[in-house]
mmCIF file of the N, C-alpha and C atoms, coordinates in Angstrom:
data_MODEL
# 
_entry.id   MODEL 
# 
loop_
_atom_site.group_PDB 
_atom_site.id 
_atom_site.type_symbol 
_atom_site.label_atom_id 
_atom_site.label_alt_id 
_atom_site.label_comp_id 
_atom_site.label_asym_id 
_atom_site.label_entity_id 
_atom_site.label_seq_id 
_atom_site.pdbx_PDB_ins_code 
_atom_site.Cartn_x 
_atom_site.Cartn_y 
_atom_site.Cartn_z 
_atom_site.occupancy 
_atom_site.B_iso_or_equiv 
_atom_site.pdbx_formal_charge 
_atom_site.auth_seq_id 
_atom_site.auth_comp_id 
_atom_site.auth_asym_id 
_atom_site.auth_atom_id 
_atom_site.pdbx_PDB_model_num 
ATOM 1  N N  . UNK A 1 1  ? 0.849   -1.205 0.000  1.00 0.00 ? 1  UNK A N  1 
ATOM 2  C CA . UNK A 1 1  ? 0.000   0.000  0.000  1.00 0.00 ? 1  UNK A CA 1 
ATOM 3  C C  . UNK A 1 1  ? 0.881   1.249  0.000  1.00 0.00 ? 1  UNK A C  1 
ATOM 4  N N  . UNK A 1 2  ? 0.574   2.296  -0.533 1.00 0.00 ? 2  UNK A N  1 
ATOM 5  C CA . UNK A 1 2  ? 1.281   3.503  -0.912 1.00 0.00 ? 2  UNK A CA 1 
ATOM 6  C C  . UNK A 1 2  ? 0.642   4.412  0.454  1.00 0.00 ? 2  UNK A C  1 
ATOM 7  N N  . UNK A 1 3  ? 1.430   5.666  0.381  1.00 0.00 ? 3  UNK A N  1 
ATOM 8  C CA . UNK A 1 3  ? 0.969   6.308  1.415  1.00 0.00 ? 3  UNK A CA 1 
ATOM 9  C C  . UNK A 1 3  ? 0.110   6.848  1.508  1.00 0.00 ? 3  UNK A C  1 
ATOM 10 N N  . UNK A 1 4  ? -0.450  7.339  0.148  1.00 0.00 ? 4  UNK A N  1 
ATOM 11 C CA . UNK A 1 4  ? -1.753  7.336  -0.412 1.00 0.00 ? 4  UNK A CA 1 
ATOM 12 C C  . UNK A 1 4  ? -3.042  6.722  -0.182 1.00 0.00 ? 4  UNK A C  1 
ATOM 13 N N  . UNK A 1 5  ? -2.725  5.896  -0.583 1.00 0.00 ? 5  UNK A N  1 
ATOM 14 C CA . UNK A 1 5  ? -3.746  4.561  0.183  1.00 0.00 ? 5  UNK A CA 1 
ATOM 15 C C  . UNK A 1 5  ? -4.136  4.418  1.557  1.00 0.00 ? 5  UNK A C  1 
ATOM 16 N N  . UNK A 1 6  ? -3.048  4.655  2.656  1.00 0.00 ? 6  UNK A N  1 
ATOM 17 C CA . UNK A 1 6  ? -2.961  4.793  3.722  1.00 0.00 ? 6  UNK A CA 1 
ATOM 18 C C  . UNK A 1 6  ? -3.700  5.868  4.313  1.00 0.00 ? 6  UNK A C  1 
ATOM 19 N N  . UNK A 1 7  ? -3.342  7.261  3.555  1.00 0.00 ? 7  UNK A N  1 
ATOM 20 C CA . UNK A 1 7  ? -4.513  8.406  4.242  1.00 0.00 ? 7  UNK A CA 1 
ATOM 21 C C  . UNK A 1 7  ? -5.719  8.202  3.737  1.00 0.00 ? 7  UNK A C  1 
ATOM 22 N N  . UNK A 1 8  ? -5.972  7.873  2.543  1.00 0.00 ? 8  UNK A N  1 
ATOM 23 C CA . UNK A 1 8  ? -7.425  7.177  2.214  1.00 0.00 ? 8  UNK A CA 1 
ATOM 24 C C  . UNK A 1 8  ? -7.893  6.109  3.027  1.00 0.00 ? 8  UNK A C  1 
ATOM 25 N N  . UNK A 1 9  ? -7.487  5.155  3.825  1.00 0.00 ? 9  UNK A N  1 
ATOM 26 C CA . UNK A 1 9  ? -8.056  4.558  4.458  1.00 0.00 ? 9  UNK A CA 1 
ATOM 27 C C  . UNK A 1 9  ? -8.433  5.306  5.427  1.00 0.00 ? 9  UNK A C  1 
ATOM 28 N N  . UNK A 1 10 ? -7.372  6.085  6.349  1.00 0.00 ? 10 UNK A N  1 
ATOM 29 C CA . UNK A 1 10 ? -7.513  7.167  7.624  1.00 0.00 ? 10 UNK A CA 1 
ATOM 30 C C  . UNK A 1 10 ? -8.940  7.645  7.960  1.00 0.00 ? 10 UNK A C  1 
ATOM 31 N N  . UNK A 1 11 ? -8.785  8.280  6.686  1.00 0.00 ? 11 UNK A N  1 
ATOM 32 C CA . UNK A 1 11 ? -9.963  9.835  6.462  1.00 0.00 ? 11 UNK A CA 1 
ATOM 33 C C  . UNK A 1 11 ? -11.155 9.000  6.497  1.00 0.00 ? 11 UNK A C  1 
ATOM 34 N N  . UNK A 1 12 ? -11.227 7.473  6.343  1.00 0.00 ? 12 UNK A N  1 
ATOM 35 C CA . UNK A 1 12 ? -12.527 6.763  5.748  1.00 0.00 ? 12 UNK A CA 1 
ATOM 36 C C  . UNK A 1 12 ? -12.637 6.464  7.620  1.00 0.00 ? 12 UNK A C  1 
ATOM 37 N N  . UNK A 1 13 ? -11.320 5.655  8.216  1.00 0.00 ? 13 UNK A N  1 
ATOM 38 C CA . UNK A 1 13 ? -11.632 5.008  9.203  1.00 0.00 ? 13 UNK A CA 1 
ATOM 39 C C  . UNK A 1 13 ? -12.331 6.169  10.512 1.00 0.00 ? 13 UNK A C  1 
ATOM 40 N N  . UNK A 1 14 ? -11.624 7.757  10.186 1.00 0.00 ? 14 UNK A N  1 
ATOM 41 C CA . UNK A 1 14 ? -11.960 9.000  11.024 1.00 0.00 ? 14 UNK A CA 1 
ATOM 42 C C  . UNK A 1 14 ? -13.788 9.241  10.694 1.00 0.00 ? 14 UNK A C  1 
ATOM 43 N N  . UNK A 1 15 ? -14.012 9.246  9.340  1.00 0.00 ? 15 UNK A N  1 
ATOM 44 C CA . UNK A 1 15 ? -15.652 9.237  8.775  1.00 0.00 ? 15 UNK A CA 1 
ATOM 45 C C  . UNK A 1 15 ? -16.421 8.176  9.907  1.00 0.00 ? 15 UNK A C  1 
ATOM 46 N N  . UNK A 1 16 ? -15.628 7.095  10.261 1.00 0.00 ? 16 UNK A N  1 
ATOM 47 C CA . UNK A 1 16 ? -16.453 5.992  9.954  1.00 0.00 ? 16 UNK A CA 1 
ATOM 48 C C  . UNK A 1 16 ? -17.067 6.158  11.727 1.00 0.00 ? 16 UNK A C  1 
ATOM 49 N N  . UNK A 1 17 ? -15.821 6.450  12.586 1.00 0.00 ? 17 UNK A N  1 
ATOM 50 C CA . UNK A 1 17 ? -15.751 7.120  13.806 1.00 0.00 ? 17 UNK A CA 1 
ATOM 51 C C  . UNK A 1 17 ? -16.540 8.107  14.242 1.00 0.00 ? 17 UNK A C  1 
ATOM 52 N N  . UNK A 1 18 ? -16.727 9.072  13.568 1.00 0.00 ? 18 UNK A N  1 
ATOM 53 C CA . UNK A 1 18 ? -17.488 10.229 13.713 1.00 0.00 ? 18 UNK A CA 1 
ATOM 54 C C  . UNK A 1 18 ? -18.747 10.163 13.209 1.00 0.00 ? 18 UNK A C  1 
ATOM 55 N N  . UNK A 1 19 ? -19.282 9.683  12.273 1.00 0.00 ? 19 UNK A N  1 
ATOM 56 C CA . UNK A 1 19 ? -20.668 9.095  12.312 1.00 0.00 ? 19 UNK A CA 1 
ATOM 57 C C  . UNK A 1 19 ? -21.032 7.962  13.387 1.00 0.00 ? 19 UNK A C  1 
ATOM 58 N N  . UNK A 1 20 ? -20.245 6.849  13.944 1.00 0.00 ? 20 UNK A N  1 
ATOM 59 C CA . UNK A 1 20 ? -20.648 5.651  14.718 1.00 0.00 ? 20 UNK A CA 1 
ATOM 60 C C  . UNK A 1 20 ? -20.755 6.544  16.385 1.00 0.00 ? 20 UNK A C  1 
ATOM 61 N N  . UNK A 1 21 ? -20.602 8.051  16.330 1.00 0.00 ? 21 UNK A N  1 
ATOM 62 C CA . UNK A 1 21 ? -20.122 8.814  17.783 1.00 0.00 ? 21 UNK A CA 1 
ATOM 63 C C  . UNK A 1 21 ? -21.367 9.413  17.463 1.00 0.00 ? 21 UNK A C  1 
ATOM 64 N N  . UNK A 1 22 ? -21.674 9.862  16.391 1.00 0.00 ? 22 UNK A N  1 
ATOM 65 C CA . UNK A 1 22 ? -22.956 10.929 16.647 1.00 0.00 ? 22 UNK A CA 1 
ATOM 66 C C  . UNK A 1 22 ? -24.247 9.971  16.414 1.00 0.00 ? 22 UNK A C  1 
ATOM 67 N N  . UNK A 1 23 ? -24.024 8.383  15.743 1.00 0.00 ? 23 UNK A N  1 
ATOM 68 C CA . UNK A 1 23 ? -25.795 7.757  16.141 1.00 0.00 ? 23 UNK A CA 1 
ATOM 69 C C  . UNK A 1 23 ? -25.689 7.110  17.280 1.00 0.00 ? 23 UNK A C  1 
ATOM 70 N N  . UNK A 1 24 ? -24.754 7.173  18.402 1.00 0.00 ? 24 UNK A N  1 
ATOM 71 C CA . UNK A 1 24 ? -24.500 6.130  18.820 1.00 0.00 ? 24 UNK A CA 1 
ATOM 72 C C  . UNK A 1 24 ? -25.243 6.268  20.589 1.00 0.00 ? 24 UNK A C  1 
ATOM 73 N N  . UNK A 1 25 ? -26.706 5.359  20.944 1.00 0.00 ? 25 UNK A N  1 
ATOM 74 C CA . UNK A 1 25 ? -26.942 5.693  22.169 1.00 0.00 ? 25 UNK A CA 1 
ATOM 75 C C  . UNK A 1 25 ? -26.160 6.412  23.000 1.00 0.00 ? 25 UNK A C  1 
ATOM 76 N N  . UNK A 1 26 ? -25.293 5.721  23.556 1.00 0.00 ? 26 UNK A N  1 
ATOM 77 C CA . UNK A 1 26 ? -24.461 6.155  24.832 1.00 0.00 ? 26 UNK A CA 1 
ATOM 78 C C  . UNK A 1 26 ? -23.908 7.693  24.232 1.00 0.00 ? 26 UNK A C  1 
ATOM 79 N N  . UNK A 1 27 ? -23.552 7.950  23.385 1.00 0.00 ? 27 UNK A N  1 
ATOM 80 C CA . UNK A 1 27 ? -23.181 9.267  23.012 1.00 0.00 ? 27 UNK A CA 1 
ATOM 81 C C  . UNK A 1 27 ? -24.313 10.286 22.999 1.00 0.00 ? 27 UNK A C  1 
ATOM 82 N N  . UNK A 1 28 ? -25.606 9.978  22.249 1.00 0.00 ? 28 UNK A N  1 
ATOM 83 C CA . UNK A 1 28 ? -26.467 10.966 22.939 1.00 0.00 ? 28 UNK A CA 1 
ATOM 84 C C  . UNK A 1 28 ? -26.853 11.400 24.314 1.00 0.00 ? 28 UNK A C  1 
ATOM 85 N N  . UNK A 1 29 ? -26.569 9.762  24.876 1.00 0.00 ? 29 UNK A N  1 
ATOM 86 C CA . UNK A 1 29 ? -27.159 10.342 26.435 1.00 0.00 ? 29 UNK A CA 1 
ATOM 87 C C  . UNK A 1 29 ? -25.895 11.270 27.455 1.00 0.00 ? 29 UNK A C  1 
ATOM 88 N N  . UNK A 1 30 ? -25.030 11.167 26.853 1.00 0.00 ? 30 UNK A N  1 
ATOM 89 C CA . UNK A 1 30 ? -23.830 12.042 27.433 1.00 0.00 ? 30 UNK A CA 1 
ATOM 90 C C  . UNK A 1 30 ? -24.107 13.524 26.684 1.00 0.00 ? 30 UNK A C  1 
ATOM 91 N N  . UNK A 1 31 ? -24.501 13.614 25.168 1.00 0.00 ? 31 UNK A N  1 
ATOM 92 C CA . UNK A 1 31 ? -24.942 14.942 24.865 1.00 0.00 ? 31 UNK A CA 1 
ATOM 93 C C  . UNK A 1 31 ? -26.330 15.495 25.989 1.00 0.00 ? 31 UNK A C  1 
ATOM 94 N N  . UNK A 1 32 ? -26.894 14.181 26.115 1.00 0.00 ? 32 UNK A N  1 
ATOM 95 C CA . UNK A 1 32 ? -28.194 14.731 26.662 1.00 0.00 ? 32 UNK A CA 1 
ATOM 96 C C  . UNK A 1 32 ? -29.304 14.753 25.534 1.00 0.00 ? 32 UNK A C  1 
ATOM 97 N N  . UNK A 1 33 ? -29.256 14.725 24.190 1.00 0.00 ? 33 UNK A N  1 
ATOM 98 C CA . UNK A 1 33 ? -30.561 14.908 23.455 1.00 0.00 ? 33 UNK A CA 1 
ATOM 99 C C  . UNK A 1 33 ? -31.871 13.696 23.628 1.00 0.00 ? 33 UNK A C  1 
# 
């Protein structure tokens, strides 16, 4: 894999993180909504 490849995975695995944080029960109930 090129290094290329490597931040393309990143940016996907950071996406993948930050959507699974904002549907994620326990994370709303710490926002509170």
């Amino acid at each position: 894999m090129s290094d290329e490849d490597l931040a393309r995975l990143q940016q996907a695995l950071d996406a993948v993180a930050i959507v699974g944080a904002r549907y994620s029960p326990e994370r709303q109930k710490l926002i509170g909504k």
